[in-house]
mmCIF file of the C-alpha atoms, coordinates in Angstrom:
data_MODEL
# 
_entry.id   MODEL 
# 
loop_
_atom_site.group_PDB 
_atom_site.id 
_atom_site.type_symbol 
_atom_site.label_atom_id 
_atom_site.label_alt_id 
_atom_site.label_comp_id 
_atom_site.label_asym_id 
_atom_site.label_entity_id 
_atom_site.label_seq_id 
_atom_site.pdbx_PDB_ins_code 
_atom_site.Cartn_x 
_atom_site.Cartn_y 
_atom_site.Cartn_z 
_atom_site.occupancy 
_atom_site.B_iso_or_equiv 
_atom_site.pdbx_formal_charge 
_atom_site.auth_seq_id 
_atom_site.auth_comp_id 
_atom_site.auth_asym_id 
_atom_site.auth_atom_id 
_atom_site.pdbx_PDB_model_num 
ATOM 1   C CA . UNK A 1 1   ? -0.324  -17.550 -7.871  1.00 0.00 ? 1   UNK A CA 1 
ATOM 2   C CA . UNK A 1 2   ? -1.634  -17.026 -4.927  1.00 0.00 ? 2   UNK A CA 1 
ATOM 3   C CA . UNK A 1 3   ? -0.287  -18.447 -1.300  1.00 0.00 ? 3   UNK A CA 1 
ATOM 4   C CA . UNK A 1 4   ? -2.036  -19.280 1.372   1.00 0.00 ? 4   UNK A CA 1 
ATOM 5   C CA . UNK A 1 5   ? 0.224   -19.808 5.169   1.00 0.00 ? 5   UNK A CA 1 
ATOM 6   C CA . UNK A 1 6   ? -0.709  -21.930 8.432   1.00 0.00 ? 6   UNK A CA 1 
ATOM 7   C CA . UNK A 1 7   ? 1.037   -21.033 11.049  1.00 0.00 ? 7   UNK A CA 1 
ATOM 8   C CA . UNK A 1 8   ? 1.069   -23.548 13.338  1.00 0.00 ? 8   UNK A CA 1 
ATOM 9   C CA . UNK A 1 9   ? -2.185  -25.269 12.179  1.00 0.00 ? 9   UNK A CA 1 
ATOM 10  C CA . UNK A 1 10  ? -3.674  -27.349 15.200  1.00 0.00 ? 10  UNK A CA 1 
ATOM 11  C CA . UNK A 1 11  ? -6.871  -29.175 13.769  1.00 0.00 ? 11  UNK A CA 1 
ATOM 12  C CA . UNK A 1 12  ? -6.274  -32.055 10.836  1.00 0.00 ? 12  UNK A CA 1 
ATOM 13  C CA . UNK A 1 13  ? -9.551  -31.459 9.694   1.00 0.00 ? 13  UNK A CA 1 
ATOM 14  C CA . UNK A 1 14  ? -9.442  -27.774 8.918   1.00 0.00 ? 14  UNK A CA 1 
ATOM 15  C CA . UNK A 1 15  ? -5.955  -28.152 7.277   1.00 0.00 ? 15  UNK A CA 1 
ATOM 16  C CA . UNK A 1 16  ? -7.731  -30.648 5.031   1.00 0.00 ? 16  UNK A CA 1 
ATOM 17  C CA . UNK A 1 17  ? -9.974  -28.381 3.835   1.00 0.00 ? 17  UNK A CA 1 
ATOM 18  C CA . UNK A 1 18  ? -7.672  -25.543 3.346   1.00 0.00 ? 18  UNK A CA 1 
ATOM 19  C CA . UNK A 1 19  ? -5.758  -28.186 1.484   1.00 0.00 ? 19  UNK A CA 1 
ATOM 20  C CA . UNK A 1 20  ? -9.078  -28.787 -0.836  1.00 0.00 ? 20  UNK A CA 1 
ATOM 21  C CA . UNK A 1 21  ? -9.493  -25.357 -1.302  1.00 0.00 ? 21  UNK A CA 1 
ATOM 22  C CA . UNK A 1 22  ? -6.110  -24.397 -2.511  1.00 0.00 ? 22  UNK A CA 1 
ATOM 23  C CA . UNK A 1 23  ? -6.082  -27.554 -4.734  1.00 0.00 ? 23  UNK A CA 1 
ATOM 24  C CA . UNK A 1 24  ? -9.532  -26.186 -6.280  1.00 0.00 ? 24  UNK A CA 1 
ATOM 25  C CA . UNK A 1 25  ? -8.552  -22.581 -6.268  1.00 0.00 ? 25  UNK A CA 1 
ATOM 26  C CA . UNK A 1 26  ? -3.918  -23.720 -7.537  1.00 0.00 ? 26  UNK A CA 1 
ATOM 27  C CA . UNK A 1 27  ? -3.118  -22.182 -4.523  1.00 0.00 ? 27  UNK A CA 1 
ATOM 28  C CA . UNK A 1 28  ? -0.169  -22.788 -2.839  1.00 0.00 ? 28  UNK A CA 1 
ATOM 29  C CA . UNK A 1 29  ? -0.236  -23.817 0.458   1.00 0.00 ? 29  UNK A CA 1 
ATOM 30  C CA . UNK A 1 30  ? 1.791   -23.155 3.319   1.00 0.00 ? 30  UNK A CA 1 
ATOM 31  C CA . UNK A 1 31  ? 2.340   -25.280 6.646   1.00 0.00 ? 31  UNK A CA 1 
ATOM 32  C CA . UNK A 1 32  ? 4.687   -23.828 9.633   1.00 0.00 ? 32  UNK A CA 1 
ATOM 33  C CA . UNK A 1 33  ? 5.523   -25.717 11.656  1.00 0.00 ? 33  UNK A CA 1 
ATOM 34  C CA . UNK A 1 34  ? 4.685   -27.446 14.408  1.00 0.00 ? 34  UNK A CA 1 
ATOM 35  C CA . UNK A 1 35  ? 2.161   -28.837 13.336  1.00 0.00 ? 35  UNK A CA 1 
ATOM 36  C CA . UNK A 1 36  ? -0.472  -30.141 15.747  1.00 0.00 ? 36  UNK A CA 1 
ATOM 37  C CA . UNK A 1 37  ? -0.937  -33.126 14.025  1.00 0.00 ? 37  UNK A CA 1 
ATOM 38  C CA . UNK A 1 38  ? 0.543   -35.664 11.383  1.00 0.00 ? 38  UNK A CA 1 
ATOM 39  C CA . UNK A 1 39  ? 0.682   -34.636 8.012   1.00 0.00 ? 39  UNK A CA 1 
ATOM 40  C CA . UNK A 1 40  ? -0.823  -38.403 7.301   1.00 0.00 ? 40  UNK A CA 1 
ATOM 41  C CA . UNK A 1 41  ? -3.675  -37.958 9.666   1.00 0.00 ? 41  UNK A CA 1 
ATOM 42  C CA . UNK A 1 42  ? -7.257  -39.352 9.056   1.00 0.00 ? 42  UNK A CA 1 
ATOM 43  C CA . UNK A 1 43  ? -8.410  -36.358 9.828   1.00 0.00 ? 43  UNK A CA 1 
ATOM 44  C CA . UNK A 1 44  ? -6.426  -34.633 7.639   1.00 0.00 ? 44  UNK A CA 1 
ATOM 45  C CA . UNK A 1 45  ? -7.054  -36.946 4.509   1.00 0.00 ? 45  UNK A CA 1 
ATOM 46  C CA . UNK A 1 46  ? -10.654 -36.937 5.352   1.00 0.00 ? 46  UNK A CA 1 
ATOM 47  C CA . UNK A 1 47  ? -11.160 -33.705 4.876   1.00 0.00 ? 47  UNK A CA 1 
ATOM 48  C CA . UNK A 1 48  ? -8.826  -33.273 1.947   1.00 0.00 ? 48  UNK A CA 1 
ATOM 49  C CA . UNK A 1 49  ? -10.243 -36.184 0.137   1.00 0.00 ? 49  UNK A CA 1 
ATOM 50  C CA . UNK A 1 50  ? -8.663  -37.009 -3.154  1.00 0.00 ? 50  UNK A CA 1 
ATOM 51  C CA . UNK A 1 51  ? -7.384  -33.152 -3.744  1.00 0.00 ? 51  UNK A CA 1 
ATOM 52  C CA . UNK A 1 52  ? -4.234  -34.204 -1.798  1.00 0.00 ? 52  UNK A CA 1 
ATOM 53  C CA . UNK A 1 53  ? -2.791  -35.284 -5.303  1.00 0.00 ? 53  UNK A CA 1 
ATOM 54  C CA . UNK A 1 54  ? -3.433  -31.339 -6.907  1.00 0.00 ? 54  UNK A CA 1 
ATOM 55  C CA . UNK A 1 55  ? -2.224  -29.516 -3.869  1.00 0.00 ? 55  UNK A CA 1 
ATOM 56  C CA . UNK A 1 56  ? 0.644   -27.361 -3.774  1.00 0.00 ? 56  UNK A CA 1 
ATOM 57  C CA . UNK A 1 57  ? 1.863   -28.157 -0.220  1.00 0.00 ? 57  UNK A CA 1 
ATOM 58  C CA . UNK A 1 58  ? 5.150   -26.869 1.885   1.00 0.00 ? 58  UNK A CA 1 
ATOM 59  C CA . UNK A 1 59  ? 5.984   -27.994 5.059   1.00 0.00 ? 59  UNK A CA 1 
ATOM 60  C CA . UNK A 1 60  ? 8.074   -25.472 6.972   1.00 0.00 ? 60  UNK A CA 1 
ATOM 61  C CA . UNK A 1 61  ? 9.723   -26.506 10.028  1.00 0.00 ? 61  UNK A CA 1 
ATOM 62  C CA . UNK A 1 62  ? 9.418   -22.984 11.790  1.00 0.00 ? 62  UNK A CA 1 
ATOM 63  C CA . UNK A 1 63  ? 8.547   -19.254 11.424  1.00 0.00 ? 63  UNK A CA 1 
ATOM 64  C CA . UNK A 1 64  ? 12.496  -18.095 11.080  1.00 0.00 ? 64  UNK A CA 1 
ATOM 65  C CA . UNK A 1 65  ? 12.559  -21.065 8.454   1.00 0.00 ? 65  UNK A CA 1 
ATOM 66  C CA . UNK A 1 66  ? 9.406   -19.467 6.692   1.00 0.00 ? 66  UNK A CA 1 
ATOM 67  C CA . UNK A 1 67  ? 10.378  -16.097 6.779   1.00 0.00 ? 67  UNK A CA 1 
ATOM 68  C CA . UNK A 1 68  ? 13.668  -16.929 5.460   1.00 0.00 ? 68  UNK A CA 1 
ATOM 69  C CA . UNK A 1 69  ? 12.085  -18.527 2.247   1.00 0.00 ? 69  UNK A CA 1 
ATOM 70  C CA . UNK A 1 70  ? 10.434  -15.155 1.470   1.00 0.00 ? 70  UNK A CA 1 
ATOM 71  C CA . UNK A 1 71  ? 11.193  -13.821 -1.301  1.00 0.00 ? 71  UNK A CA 1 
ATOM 72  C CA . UNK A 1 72  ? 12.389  -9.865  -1.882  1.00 0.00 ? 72  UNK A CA 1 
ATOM 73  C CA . UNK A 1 73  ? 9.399   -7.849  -1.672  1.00 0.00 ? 73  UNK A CA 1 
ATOM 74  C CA . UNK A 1 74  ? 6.842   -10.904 -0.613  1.00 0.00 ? 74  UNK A CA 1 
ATOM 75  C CA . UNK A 1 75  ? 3.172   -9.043  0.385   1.00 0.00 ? 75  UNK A CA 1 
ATOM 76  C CA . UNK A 1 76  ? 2.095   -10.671 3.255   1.00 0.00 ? 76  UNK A CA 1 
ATOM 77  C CA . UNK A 1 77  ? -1.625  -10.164 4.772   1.00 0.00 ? 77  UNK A CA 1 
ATOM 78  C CA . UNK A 1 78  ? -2.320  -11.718 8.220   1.00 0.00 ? 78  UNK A CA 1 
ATOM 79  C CA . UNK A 1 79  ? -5.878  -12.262 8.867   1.00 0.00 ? 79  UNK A CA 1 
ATOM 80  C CA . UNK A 1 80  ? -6.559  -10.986 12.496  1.00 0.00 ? 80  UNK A CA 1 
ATOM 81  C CA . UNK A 1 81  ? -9.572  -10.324 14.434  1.00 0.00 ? 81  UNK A CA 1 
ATOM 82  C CA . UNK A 1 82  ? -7.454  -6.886  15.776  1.00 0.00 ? 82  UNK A CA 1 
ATOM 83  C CA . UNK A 1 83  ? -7.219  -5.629  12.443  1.00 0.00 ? 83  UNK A CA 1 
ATOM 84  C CA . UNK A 1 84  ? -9.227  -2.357  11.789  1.00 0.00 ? 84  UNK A CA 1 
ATOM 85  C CA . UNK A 1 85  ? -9.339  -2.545  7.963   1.00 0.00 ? 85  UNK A CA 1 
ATOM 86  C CA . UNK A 1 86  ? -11.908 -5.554  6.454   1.00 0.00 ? 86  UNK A CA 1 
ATOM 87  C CA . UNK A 1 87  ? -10.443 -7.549  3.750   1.00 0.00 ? 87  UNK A CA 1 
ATOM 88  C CA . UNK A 1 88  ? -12.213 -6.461  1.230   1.00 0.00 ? 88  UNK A CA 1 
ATOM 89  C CA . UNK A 1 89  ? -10.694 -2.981  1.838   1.00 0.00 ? 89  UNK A CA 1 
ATOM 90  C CA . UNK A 1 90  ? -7.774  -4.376  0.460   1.00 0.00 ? 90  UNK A CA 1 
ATOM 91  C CA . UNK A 1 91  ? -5.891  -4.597  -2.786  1.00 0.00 ? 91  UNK A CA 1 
ATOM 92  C CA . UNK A 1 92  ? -4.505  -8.375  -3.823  1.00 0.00 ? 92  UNK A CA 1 
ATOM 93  C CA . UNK A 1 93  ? -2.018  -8.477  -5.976  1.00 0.00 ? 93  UNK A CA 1 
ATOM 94  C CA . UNK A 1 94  ? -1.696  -12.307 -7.822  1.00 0.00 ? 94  UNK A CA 1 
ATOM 95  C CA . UNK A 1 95  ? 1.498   -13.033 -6.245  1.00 0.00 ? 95  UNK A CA 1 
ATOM 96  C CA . UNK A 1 96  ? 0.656   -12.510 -2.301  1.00 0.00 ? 96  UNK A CA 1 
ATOM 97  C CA . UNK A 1 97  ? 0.622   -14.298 0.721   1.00 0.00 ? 97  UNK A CA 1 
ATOM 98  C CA . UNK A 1 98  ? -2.411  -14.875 3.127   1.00 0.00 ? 98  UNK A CA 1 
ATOM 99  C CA . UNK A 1 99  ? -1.342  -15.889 6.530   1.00 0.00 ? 99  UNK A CA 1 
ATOM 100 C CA . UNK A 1 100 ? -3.455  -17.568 8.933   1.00 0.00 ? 100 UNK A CA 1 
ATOM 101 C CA . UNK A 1 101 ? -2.780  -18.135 12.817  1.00 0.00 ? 101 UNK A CA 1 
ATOM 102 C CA . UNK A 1 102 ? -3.558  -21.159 14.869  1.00 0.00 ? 102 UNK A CA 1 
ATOM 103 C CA . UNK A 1 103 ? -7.182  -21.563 15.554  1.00 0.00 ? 103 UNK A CA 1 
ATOM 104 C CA . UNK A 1 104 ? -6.688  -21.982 19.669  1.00 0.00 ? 104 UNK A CA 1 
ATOM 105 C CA . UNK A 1 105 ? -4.723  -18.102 19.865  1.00 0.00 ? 105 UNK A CA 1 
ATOM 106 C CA . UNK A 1 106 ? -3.930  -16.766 16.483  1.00 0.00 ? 106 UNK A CA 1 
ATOM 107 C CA . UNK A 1 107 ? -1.351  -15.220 15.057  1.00 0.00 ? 107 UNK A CA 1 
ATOM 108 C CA . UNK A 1 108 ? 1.703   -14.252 17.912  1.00 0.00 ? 108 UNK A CA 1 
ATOM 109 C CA . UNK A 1 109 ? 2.206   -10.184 18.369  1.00 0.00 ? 109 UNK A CA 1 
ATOM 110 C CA . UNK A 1 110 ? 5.538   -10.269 17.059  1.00 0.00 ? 110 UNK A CA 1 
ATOM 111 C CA . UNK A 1 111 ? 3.804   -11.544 13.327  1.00 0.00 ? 111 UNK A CA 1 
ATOM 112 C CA . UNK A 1 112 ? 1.156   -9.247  13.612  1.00 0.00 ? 112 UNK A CA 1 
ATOM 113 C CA . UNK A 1 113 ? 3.617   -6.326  14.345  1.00 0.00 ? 113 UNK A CA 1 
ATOM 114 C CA . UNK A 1 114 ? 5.755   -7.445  11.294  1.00 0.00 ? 114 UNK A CA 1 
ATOM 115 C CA . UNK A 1 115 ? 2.654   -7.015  9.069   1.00 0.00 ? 115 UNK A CA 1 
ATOM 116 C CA . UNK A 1 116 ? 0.860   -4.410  10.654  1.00 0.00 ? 116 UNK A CA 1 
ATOM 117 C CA . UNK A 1 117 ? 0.420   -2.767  7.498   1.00 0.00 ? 117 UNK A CA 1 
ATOM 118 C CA . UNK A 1 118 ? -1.296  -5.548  5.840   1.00 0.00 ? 118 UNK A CA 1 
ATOM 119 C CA . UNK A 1 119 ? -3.702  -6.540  8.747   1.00 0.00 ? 119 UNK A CA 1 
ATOM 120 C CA . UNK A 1 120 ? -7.038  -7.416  7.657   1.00 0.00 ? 120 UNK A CA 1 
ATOM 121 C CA . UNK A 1 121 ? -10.322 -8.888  9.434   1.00 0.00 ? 121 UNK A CA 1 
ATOM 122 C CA . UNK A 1 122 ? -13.015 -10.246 8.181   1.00 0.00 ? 122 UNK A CA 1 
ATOM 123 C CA . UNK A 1 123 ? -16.555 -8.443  9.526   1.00 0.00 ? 123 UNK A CA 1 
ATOM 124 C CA . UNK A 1 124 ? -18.555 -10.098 11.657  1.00 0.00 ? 124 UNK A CA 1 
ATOM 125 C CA . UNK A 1 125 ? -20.886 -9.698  14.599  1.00 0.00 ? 125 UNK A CA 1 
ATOM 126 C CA . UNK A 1 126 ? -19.622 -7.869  17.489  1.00 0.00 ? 126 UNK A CA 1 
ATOM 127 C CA . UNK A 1 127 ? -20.949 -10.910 19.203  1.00 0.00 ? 127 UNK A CA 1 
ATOM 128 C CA . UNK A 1 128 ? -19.389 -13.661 17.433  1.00 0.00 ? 128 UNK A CA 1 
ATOM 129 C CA . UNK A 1 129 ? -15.117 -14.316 17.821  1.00 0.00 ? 129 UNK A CA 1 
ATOM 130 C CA . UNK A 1 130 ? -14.082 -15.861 15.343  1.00 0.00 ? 130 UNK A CA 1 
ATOM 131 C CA . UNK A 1 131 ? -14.649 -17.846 12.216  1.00 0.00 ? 131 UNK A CA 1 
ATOM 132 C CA . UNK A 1 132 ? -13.621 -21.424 11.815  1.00 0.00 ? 132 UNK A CA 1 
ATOM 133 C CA . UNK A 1 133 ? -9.899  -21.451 10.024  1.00 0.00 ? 133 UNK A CA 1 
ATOM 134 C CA . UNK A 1 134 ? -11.169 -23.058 6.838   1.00 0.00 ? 134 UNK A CA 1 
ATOM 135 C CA . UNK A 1 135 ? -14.164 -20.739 6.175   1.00 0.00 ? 135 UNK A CA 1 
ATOM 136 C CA . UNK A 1 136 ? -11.587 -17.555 6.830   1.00 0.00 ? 136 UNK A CA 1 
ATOM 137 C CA . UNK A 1 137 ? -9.241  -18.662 4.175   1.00 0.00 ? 137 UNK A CA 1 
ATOM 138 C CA . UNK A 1 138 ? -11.856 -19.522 1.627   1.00 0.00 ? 138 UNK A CA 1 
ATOM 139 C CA . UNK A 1 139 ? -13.860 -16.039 2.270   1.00 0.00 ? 139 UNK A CA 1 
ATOM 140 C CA . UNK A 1 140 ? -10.156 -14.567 2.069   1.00 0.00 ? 140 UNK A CA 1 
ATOM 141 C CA . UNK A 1 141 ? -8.477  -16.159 -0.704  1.00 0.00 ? 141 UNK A CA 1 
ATOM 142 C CA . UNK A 1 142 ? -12.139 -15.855 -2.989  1.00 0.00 ? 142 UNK A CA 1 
ATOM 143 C CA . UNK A 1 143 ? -11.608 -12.236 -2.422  1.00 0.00 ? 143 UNK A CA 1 
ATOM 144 C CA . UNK A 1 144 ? -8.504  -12.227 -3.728  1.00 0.00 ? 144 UNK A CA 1 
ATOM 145 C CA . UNK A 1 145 ? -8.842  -14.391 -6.526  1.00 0.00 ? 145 UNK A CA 1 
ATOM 146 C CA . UNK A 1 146 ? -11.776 -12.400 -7.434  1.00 0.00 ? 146 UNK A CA 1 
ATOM 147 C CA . UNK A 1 147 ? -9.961  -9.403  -7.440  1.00 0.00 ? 147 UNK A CA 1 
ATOM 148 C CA . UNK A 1 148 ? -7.588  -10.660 -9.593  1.00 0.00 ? 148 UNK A CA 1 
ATOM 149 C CA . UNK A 1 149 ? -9.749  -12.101 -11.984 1.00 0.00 ? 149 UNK A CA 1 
ATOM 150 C CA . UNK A 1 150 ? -9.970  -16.194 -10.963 1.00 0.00 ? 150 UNK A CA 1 
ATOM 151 C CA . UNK A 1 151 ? -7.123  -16.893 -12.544 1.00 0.00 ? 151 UNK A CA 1 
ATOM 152 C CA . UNK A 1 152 ? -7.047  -19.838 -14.415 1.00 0.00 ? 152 UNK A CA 1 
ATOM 153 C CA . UNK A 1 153 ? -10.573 -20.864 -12.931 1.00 0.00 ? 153 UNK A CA 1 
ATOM 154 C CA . UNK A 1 154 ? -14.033 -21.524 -14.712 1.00 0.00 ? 154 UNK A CA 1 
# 
C-alpha cells in the first residue's frame, strides 16, 4: 500500500482532499505535525466529505516522531520543485512513501537533503511555481499506483 505524508499541512481544505483521495485510491495517509489547523475543521470535513470514514489517517506529532516510525528500508520520495528528475522518471515500488511539504515553503533543506536521492518534481511551466498540494499528490500518487498496477482499484 501506498503512503502518502503531510508535513506540516497548513490549509484544511487541501488536507481534505488529500484525505478523499487516499480514501478512493486505500492510501494511507500521513499528517506531521503541527498542523495548521484542527483535525475537526469545517474546512477539513468539507472537503473530505463522507470519505473521512475509509481513510487511513496518522497523526504524527513531529518529524523526529515520523521518522522514527519508519520502518527498515522505508523509500521515501519528496516532491520538490528543486528536484531535477520528473516523477514519472521514477520507479514506485507498492510499499513507498510520497512526502509532501507545506504549501506556504515546502519541504525544509534538511528533508530534502535526507532524500536527495528520491527527489522528484512534477513538470510544469517555467512560468508557473507551484501546483496546489492536493492536485500534486493526486498527479503523484496516480503515477504510482499506475505503475504498480491500481492495486485493488476498478
Amino acid at each position: 500500500m501506498l503512503r502518502v505524508v503531510l508535513f506540516q499541512p497548513e490549509i484544511p481544505q487541501n488536507a481534505g482532499a488529500v484525505l478523499r483521495t487516499c480514501a478512493a485510491t486505500s492510501s494511507e495517509l500521513h499528517l506531521i505535525g503541527p498542523l495548521g489547523f484542527r483535525l475537526d475543521s469545517a474546512g477539513i470535513r468539507r472537503a473530505g466529505m463522507d470519505y473521512r470514514a475509509w481513510a487511513m489517517v496518522r497523526r504524527w506529532d513531529d518529524w523526529s516522531a515520523f521518522e522514527a516510525g519508519l520502518p527498515d528500508g522505508a523509500r521515501v520520495w519528496v516532491a520538490t520543485t528543486k528536484a531535477n528528475h520528473a516523477h514519472v522518471e521514477s520507479r514506485f515500488g507498492p510499499e513507498d512513501w510520497l512526502l509532501f511539504g507545506p504549501e506556504g515553503s515546502g519541504l525544509p533543506v534538511e528533508i530534502l537533503t535526507r532524500f536527495a536521492d528520491h527527489a522528484i518534481r512534477i513538470p510544469m511551466h517555467p512560468k508557473t511555481r507551484s501546483l496546489n498540494l492536493a492536485q500534486s499528490v493526486a498527479v503523484v500518487l496516480y503515477e504510482a499506483l499506475r505503475q504498480n498496477g491500481f492495486p485493488d482499484m476498478r
